[in-house]
N, C-alpha and C positions, 0 to 999 in steps of 0.2 A: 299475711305479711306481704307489704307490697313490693314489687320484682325491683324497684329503685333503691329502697332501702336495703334490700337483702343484698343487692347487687354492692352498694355501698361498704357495708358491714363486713362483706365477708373482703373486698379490697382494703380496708383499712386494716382484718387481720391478717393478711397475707402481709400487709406494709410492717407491722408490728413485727412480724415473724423476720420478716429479710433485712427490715432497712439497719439492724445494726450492722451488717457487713460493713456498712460505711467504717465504722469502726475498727479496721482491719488496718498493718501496717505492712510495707515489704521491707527488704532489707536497707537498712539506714548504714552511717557511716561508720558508729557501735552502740551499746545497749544503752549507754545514756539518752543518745538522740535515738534511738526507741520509744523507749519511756517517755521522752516530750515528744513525742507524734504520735504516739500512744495515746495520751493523755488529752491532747486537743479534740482526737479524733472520739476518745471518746466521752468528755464533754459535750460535743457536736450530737452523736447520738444517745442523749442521755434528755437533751434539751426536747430533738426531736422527738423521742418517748414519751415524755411530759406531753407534750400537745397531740399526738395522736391517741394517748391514754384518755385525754380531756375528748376528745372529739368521739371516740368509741364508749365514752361513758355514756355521751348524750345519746349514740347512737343504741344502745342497749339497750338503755332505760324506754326507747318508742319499738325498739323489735320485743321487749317484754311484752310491753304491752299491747302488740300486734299478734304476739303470739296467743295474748288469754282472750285477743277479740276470736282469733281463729279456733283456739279449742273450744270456746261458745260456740261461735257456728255452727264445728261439728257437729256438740253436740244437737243442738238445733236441729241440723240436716239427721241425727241418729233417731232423733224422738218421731220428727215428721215419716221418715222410712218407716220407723217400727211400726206406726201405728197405724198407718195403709190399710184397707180392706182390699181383697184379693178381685173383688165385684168392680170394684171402681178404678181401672185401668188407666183411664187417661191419669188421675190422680199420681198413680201409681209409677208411671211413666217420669211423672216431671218428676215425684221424689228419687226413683231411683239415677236421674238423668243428673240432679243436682249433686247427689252421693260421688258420683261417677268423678263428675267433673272437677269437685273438690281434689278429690283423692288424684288426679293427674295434673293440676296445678302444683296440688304440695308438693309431687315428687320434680315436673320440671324446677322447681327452687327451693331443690336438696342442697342446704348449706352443707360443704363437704367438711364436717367435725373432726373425721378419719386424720383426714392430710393437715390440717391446723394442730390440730395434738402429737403428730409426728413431727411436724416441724417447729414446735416450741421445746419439744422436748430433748431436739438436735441443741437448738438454742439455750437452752437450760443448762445441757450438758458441758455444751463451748465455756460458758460463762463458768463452771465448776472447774474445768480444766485450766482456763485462763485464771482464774485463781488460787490456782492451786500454783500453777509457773510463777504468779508475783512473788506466790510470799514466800518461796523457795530460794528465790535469787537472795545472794549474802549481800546483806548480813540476812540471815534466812528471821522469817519470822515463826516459824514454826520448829520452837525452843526442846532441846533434847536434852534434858536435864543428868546429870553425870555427877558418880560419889557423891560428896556431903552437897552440892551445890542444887540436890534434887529440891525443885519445888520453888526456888528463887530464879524468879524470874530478874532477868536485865544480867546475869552472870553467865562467861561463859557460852555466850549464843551461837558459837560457830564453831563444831564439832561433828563430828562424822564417824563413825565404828569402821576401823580397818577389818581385813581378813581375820587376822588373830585377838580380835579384840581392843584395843587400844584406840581410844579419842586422838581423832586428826584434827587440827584446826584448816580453818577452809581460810581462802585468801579472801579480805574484804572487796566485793565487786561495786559496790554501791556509793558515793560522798552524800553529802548531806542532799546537793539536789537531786540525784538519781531517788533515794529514798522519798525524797516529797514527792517526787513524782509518782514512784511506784504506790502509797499510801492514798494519793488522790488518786489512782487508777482503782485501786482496790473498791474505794469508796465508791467510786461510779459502777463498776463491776456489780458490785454488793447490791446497789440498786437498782441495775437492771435486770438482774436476776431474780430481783423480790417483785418485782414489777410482775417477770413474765410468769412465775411462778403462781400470783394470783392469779394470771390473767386465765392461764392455763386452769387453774378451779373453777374460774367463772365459764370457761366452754365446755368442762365437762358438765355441769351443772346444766348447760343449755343443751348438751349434747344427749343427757336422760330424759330432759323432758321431751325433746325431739323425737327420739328414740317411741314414748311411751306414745304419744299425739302421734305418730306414724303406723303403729300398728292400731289404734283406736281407728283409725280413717281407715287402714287396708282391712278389718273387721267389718265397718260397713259398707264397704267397696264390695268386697265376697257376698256378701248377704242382695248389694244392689244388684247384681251380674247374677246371682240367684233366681232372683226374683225375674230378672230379663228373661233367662231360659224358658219359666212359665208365662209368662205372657207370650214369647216367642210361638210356645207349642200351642197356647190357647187359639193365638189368632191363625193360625196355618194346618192345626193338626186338630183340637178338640173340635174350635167353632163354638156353637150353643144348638142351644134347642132350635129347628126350623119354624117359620112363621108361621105353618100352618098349629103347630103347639101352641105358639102363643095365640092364636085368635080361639082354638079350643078354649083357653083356659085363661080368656080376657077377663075375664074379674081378678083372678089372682095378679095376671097380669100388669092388669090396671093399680091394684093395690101395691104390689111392690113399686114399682115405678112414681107410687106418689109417694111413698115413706121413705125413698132414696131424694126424691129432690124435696121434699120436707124437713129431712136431715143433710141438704148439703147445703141448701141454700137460706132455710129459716135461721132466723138470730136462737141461739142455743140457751135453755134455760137451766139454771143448775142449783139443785137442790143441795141449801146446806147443813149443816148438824142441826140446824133451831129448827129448822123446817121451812125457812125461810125460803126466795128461790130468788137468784139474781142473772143479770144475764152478762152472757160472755163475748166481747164484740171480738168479730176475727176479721181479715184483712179479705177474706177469699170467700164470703157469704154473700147473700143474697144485694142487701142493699149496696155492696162494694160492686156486683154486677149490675145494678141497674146506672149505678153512677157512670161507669165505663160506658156502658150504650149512650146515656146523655152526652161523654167527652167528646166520644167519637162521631155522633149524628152533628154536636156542634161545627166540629173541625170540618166533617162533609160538607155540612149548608156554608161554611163562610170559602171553603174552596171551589164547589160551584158556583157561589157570588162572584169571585174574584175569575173563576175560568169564564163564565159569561161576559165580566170588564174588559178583560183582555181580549176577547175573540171577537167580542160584536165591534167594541170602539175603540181599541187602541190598535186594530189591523189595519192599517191604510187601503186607501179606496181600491190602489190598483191592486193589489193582491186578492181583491174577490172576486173573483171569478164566478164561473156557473160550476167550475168543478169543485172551489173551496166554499160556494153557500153546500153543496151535496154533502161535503164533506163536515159541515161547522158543528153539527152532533157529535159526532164521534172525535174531531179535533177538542171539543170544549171536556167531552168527557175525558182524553187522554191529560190537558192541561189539567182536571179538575184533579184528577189519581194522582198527578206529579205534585201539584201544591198542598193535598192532601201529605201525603207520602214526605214532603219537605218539614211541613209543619208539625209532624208526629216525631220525626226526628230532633227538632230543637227542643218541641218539648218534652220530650223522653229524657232529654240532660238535665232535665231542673225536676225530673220526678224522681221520689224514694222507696215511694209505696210498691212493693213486692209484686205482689198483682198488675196493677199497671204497667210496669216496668217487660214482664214477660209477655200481655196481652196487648200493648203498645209493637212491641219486637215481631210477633208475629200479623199485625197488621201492614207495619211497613212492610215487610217482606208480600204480601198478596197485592200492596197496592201496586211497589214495583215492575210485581207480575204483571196484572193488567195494563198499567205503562205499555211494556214490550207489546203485549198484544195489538193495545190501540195504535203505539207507532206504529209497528208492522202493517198492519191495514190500511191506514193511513199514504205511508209509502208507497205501497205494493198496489193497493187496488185505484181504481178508476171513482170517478163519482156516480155512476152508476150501479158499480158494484160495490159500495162501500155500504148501503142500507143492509145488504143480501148476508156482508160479511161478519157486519156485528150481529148479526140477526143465529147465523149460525153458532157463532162461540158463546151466544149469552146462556145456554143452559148450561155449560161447563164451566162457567165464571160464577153462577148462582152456586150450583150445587156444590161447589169449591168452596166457598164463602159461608155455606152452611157447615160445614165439615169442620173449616178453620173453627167457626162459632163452635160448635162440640167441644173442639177441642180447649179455648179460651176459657168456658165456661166450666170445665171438666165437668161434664154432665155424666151424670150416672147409666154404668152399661144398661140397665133393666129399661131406662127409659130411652137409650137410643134402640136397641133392638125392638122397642114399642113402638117408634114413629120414622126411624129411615130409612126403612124396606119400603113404606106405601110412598113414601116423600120420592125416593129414587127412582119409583116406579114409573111416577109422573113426573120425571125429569127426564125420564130414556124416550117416553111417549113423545115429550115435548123436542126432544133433539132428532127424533125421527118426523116429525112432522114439520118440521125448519130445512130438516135435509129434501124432503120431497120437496116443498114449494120453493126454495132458494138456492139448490145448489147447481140449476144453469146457467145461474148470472155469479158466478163465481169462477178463478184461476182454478185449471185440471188442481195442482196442489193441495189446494184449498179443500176441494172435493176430496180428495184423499185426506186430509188431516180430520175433516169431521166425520169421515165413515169409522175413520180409526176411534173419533170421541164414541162413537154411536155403539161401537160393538163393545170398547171399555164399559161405558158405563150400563152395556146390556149386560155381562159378565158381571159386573157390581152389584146389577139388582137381582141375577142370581144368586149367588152368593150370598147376600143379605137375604134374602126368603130362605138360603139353605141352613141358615144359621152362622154365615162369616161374616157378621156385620163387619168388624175391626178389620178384617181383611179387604171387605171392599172400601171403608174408608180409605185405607192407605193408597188402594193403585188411586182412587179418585186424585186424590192429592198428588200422587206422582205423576199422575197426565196432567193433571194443570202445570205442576212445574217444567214436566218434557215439552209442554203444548208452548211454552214461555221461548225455550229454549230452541224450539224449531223455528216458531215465531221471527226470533231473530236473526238466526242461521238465513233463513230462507230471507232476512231484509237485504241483512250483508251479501247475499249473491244478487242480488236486486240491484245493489246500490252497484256490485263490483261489474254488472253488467250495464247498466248506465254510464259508469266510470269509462268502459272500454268504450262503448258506442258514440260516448260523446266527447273523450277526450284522445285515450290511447292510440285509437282508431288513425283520427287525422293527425297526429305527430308520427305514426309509424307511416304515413302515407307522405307528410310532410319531405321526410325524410328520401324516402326512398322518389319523391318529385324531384326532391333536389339532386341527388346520384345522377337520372336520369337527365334533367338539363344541363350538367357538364358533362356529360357524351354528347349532345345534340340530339336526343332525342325529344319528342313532342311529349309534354306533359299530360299525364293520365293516370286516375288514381284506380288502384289495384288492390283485391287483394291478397294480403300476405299473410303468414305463421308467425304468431310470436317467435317460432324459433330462429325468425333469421332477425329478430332484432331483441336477441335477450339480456345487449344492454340497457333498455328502453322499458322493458316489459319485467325484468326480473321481478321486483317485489310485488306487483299482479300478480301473477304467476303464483310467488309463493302463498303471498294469501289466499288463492284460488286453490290451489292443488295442495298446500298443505297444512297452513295455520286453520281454515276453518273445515276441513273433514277430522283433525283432528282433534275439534272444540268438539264439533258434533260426537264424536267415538266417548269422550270425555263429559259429553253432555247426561250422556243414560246412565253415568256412575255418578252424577253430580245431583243431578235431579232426585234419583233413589236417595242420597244423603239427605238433601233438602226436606224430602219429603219425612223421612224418617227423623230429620230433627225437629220436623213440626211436631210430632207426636215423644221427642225425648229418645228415640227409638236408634240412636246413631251408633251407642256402643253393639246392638245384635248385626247391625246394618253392615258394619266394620268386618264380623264375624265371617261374616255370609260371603263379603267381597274377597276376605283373603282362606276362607276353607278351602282345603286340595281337595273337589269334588273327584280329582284323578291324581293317585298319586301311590305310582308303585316304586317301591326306594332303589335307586339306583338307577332309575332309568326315566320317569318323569314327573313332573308335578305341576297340574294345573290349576288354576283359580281363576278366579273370575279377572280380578286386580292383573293379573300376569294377562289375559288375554288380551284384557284390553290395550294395555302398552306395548303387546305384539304389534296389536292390529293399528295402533296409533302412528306405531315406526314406521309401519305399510307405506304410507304417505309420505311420511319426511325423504323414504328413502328411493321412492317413487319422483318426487319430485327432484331429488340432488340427483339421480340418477338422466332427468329429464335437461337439467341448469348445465352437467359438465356434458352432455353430449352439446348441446347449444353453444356455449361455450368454446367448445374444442371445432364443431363446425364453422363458426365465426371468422376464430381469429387464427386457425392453422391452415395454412396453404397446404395443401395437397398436389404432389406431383403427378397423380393418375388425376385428368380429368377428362370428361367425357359429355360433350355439350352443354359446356362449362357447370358441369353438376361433379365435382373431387368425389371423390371413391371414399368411403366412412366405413363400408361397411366394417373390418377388422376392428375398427378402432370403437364403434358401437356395439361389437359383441366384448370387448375387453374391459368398456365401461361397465356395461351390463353384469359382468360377469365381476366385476371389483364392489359394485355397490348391492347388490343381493349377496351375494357370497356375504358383505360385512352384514348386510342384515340379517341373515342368515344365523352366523354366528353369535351376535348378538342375541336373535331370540333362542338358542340354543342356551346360552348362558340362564336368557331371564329364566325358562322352561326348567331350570336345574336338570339340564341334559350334562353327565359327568362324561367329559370328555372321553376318558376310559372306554365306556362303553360305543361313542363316534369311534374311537380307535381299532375297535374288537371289531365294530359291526364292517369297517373299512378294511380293515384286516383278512376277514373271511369274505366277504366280495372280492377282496384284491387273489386272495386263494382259490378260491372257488368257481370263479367264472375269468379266472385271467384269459385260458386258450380261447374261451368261447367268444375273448371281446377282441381277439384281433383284426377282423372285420372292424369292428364297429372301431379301433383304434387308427386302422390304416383310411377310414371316410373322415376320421378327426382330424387328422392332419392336413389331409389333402381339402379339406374344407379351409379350415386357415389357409393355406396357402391357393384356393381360391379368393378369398376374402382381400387376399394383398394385394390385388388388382388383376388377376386374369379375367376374371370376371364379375361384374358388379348387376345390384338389385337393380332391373331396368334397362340392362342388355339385351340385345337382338340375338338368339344363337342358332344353329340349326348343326342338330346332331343327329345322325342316324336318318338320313332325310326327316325329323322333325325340326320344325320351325317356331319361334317362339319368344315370347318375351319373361326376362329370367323374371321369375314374380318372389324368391326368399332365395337366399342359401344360410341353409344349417351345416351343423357341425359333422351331419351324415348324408345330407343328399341336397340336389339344389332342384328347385321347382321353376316349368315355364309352363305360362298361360298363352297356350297357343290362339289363333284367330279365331278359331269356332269357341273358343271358349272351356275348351279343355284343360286340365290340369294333369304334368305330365311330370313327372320325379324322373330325375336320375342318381346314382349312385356318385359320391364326388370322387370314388376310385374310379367308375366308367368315363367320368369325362377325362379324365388323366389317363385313360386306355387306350381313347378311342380319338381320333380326330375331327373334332369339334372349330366349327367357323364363328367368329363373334363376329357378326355384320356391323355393331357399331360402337368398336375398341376403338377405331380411330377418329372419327367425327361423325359417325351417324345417319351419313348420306351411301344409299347404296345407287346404280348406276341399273337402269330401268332399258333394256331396249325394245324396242315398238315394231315389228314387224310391218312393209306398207309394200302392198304392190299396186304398181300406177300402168296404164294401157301404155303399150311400144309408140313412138310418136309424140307424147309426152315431152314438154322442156320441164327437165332434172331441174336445174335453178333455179324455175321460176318455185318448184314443186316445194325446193329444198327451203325457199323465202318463207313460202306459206305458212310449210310445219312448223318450222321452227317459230314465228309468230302467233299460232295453235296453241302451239306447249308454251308459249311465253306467259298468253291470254288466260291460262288457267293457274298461273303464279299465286300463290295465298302464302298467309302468316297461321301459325298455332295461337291460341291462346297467350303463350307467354312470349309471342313476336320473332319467333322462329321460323323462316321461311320454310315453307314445304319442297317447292322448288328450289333447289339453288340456283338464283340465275347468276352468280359468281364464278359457278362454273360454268363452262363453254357446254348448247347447246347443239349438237351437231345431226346430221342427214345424211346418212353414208350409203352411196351407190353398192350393193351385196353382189348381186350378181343380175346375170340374164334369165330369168326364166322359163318356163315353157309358154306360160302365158301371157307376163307381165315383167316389168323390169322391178324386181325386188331391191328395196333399201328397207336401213334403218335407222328409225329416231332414237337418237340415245340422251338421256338428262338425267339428272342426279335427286332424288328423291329422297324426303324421311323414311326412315323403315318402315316406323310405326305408322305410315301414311300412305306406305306403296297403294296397297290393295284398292284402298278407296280413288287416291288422284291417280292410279294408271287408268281405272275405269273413263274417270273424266277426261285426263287427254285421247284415250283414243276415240271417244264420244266427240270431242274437240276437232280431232284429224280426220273423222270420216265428216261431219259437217264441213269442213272448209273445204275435202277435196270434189263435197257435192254443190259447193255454194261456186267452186269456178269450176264446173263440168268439166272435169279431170277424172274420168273413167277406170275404175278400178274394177279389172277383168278378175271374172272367177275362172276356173277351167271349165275347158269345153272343149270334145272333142266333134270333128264332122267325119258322118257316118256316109260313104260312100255303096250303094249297092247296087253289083253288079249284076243286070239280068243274066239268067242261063241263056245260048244259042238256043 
């Protein structure tokens, strides 16, 4: 039954069923003018009746007949099931796949019988009520015959039994028009009630045979999911015999395997009562596979015809280069897959044939494949490396191809476990020997994806020698589809890093040139974090950080389907993904399906978590600033803590984690370790309220005479990386104990003084010109155009005192913290050259030793 028609059908019964509402009247002026708004209204739906009656005739009479194309089918789809051998899996597979799929269409378009037969039967009931009220009204027509007057009718018709007995006459309510009116209501009544009343036969009548064609299909549905179970346990738990058996007992071997494809593929002879013998043509034998291999070698040669036209002479001159002749193989082959793959498509819609139709379906789907591969190659590699590349994927694009063939052809198990152990064999040989001599001139990636083919299909060809042929088929098939899928993944971060290098790049530079020329500063391009321009970069970003790790997370559940649809294999596949491999009641329940949409949220909530801190760093001014870098930290632990926490919760939910027990288990920590976490609750606090700006990530502090730069503050202790490279914790209650210096809360420059002793004799002024010129001489910028120096502040030369040796001063300037150590080294390296370059004598001590002879 088709979803337009059902769709139709059952809208036109639900119209049938309501639209006499229209027929309904509210309170009028009196019952006269009742009866005439009665009476139009329902004429109105009486008319309407009529033509939706006529239009669900027509529409029955094609759902009848949709209905006896579909219990054909059935049975069709019952006889091919039943008569399955247990030996011939792939067979076995598509019948029970078709069974499957039957049986979960018909139930998505479950006509609901139920609620159409309640609601005609409301409507049926209205229409008995409602006349039963006409012909009540006087002059009643439902005659009560009294004394001798019993039986004569037209006498006497308006009568009523009092308490005691006695005929009341009733007051005439009705004149001649009121009556006509109420008589042609009756009339319309009458037949719309006979209307529904049929109508109502005819859906139960549809609603038995529904009934009967429902369980007939969930009959061979049980028996299909039967059958799935064994084939389940054969490929993953029996296996078969291992191939050293079969080469023991190669005759036998040999013999079966030819009397399976002599009976699956010779034309069938059938012997009948005379003795006579006729033959029996089927859609799925021999000669119907050789035809397909002709279809298909055609549609190949005239696509490589056509991918050769396009690629030698309709590319214009300039676009070949020396990198697109390197590349015109594997470019021609990628066009050849696609107009391949286009052309199997069109003509797939004008084919009927059974066979075809499925063995067409799974070609497009491998040609697709390939597509992705040859693009990705294409894109990604160089014209050097592009021989190296198709060179490595070609024996898992064969051996894929041979599989898919198995499967098209449904060849018999006896003769795949006869010929795809040695075939595999010398396929692992061959991808190992592609990986030795070509995987230097390939991307590291690259390298990694074929070691990965390498050990698959070395696993496959054990397996297969151990007796799991059908199990190594499948992973084969699912690493071609995963191999598609990475394929891609790994294009799109290709592309998305070309995007950033060659566009994103110089807009976010653009940008921040132009910032920079209305300060007056010299234009120079830099660079910067997506996060300080995340209204420029946001959808990068998301695509980068979270649309495509979550395709990829989605990819290894997608692939597995694919793969097991090629084989019919989708309803066990289904099984497997949502089984609670962990699952104790009340407290969790894992599966496969659930992990993955954990681990998929990973990212979404990872990157929303990454967009509002960006965000809120942007476009919110911050009153704590600090070499104009605003203070976040507080406001990135509260983000942090808002967006795990919901992810949090949310995978809690998907996990069937019962709150209940979050409650209990929150409960008894909240019991059990209260007194022990006062500590740990007195460093929470006083963390926050570091985080509000006492002190931030990248402050200079020195506590306890240590020295340092704050390198985190958590929620119980903050860390500094002092100068040697140490890492020093403190408690966030000792910094609130202890009196602790931030050197650079208020701007960062700390004030450096320089000890200088110059010889007595010396002119001070001239000394004081020098240095201070010294220390000017060695002024520098940071990386991000930060003076190390401040020469904004006053250098100064200050007379200290007299010494014993020398007349002591000192040079004072204002220095970066994070820069002291290094530039005091260089100015004082600065000030003893310049006071040795104008011979300005800087005495050390020296005492003169005077001795006095004895008499």
């Amino acid at each position: 039954m088709s979803t337009k028609l059902l769709r139709r059908l059952v809208c036109l019964l639900f119209t049938l069923c309501v639209c006499l509402h229209a027929g309904a009247v509210l309170k009028e002026k009196n019952l006269k003018s009742t009866l005439s708004v009665l009476r139009a209204e329902l004429e109105t739906s009486f008319s309407e009746q009529r033509q939706n009656l006529a239009r669900y005739s027509a529409y029955n009479q094609i759902q009848h007949k949709e209905m006896i194309s579909l219990m054909q089918r059935s049975d069709q789809i019952a006889l091919m099931l039943y008569s399955q051998k247990q030996d011939f899996t792939f067979d076995m597979t598509y019948a029970c796949h078709e069974a499957t799929e039957m049986y979960r269409e018909f139930n998505k378009r479950r006509v609901p019988y139920d609620r159409i037969l309640v609601r005609l039967d409301a409507e049926i009931q209205r229409y008995q009520y409602l006349t039963e009220t006409l012909s009540n009204i006087p002059p009643s027509l439902n005659r009560m015959p009294q004394g001798n007057n019993a039986g004569q009718k037209g006498k006497n018709p308006q009568f009523v039994k009092t308490k005691d007995g006695k005929p009341l006459r009733l007051p005439f309510m009705l004149d001649k028009t009121g009556q006509a009116d109420r008589k042609a209501c009756l009339a319309y009544v009458s037949a719309l009630s006979r209307n529904l009343i049929n109508m109502r036969e005819s859906v139960v009548k549809d609603s038995e045979h529904y009934k009967r064609m429902s369980q007939k299909l969930k009959k061979v549905n049980d028996y299909a999911l039967h059958r799935y179970n064994d084939i389940q346990h054969n490929i993953f738990v029996n296996g078969d015999q291992n191939y050293l058996e079969v080469i023991s007992s190669m005759p036998l071997s040999y013999h079966n395997a030819k009397a399976d494809v002599s009976e699956k593929y010779n034309t069938e002879m059938v012997k009948t009562a005379d003795g006579t013998e006729r033959k029996v043509y089927s859609q799925w034998r021999g000669p119907i596979v050789m035809g397909l291999s002709l279809f298909v070698l055609f549609y190949i040669v005239v696509a490589a015809l056509l991918s050769n036209v396009l690629v030698r002479w309709l590319v214009p001159k300039r676009f070949r280069t020396d990198s697109f002749m390197k590349k015109k193989v594997c470019l021609i082959l990628f066009v050849a897959m696609f107009i391949f793959a286009v052309s199997i498509m069109v003509a797939r819609s004008f084919m009927y044939h059974n066979f075809f139709l499925m063995a067409s379906k799974l070609l497009i789907e491998y040609a697709w494949l390939l597509c992705a591969i040859f693009f990705s190659l294409l894109v990604r590699l160089s014209g050097d490396q592009i021989k190296s590349g198709f060179r490595i994927y070609t024996p898992i694009m064969l051996i894929s191809f041979i599989v898919i063939t198995f499967r098209i052809i449904f060849i018999p198990n006896n003769l795949v476990t006869l010929i795809f152990p040695p075939i595999l064999l010398l396929f692992t040989l061959w991808q190992w020997n592609v990986i030795t001599r070509h995987n230097t001139n390939i991307p590291r990636h690259d390298i990694f994806y074929t070691w990965i083919s390498l050990v698959i299909m070395a696993f496959s060809t054990v397996s297969a020698l151990y007796g799991y042929v059908l199990l190594s088929v499948q992973l084969l098939i699912w690493w071609m589809f995963q191999l598609s899928c990475i394929q891609t993944i790994t294009c799109v971060y290709d592309f998305l890093r070309r995007y950033e290098k060659s566009y994103l790049s110089h807009k976010i530079h653009s940008e921040e040139d132009a910032k920079k020329a209305k300060r007056g500063s010299l234009l120079s391009i830099i660079t910067v974090s997506h996060e300080k321009h995340i209204n420029v970069t946001w959808f990068y970003d998301m695509v980068y950080m979270a649309i495509v790790p979550v395709l990829s997370v989605f990819s290894v559940l997608l692939s597995i389907w694919w793969a097991a649809n090629v084989f019919d294999l989708t309803e066990t596949v289904w099984k497997i993904f949502q089984f609670n491999f962990l699952n104790v009641t009340g407290v969790v329940q894992l599966s496969i399906d659930k992990l993955v949409m954990v681990c998929s949220q990973f990212f979404i909530f990872r990157y929303l978590n990454y967009l509002i801190k960006a965000l809120y760093h942007k476009y919110h001014k911050s009153k704590i600033v600090v070499n104009g870098k605003p203070n976040f930290t507080l406001a990135n632990n509260v983000i942090a803590i808002c967006c795990w926490g919901l992810y949090a919760i949310i995978s809690v939910k998907m996990l069937k984690i019962p709150s209940t027990a979050v409650s209990v288990i929150s409960a008894g920590l909240a019991t059990g370790v209260g007194f022990a976490m006062k500590d740990l609750l007195e460093n929470f606090f006083y963390g926050i309220s570091l985080m509000t700006g006492r002190v931030r990530v990248g402050d200079f502090i020195e506590c306890d005479g240590i020295r340092g730069k704050v390198d985190s503050i958590t929620y119980q202790s903050t860390q500094l990386l002092t100068a040697d490279g140490c890492v020093i914790a403190f408690l966030n209650s000792s910094l609130f104990s202890k009196n602790f210096k931030n050197i650079t809360k208020n701007h960062s420059y700390e004030m450096v003084k320089v000890p200088v002793g110059i010889a007595y004799g010396s002119n001070v002024e001239e000394v004081r010109q020098m240095l201070i010129a010294a220390v000017k001489s060695r002024a520098a910028q940071t990386a991000d155009g930060r003076d190390i120096i401040d020469i904004n502040k006053p250098i100064n030369v200050v007379f200290d005192e007299f010494g014993d040796n020398s007349v002591n001063l000192f040079v004072t300037y204002w220095v970066l913290v994070e820069e002291k150590f290094g530039k005091t080294g260089e100015v004082k390296e600065a000030i003893y050259n310049t006071l040795n370059e104008h011979h300005i004598e800087i005495p050390f001590p020296q005492r003169d030793i005077h001795i006095i002879a004895p008499n």
